[in-house]
C-alpha positions as CSV (number, residue, x, y, z in Angstrom):
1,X,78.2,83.6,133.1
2,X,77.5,84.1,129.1
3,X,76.0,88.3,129.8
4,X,80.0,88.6,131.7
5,X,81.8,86.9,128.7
6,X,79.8,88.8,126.2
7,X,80.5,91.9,128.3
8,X,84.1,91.3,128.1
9,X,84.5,90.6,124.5
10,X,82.9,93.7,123.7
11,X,84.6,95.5,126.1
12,X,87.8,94.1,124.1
13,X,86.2,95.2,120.5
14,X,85.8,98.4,121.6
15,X,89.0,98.8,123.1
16,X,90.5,97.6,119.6
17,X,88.1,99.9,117.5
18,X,89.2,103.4,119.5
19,X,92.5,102.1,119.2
20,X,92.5,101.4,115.1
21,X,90.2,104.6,114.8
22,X,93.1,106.6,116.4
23,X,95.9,105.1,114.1
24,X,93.7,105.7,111.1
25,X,93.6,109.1,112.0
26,X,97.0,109.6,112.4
27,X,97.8,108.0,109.5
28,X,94.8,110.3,107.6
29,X,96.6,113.0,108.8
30,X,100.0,112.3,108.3
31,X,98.4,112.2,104.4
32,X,97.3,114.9,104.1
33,X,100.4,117.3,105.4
34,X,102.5,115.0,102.9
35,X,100.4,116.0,99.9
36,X,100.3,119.9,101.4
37,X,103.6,120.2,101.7
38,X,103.9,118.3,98.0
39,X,101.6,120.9,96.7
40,X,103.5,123.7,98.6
41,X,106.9,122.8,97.2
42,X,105.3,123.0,94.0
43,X,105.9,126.3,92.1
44,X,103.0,127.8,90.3
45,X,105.0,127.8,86.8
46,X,106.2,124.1,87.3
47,X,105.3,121.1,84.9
48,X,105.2,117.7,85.5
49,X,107.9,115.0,84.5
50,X,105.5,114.2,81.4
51,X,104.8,117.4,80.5
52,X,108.1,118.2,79.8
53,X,108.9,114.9,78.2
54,X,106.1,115.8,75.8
55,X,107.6,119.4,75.3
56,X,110.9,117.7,74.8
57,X,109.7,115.5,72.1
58,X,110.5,115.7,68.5
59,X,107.1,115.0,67.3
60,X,104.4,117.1,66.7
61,X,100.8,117.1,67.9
62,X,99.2,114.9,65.0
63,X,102.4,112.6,64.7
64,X,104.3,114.3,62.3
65,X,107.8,115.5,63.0
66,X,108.7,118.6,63.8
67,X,111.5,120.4,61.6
């Protein structure tokens, strides 16, 4: 009787693994066309938000103001 209840909780364990495994790999998918199509709508000349905050910025490269 213990060999059929230890076949049925691994039948179970296995059923949950494939089961996770698949949602991981939708999930890992689902990543990775988010961050293509986040590099895609990116344009070759574009800068980031802190880029341009540091181009907008009144002070210089060693701390001294510009002007």
């Amino acid at each position: 009787m213990t060999d059929f209840v230890e076949q049925l909780r691994l039948a179970e364990k296995a059923a949950e693994d494939i089961y996770f495994a698949k949602v991981s790999r939708e999930l890992i998918d689902k990543l990775h066309k988010r961050m293509q199509a986040e590099k895609d709508s990116r344009q070759p000349g574009d800068q980031s938000s802190d880029d341009a905050r540091a181009e907008a910025s009144p002070v210089g490269m060693k701390g001294t103001s510009v002007g």
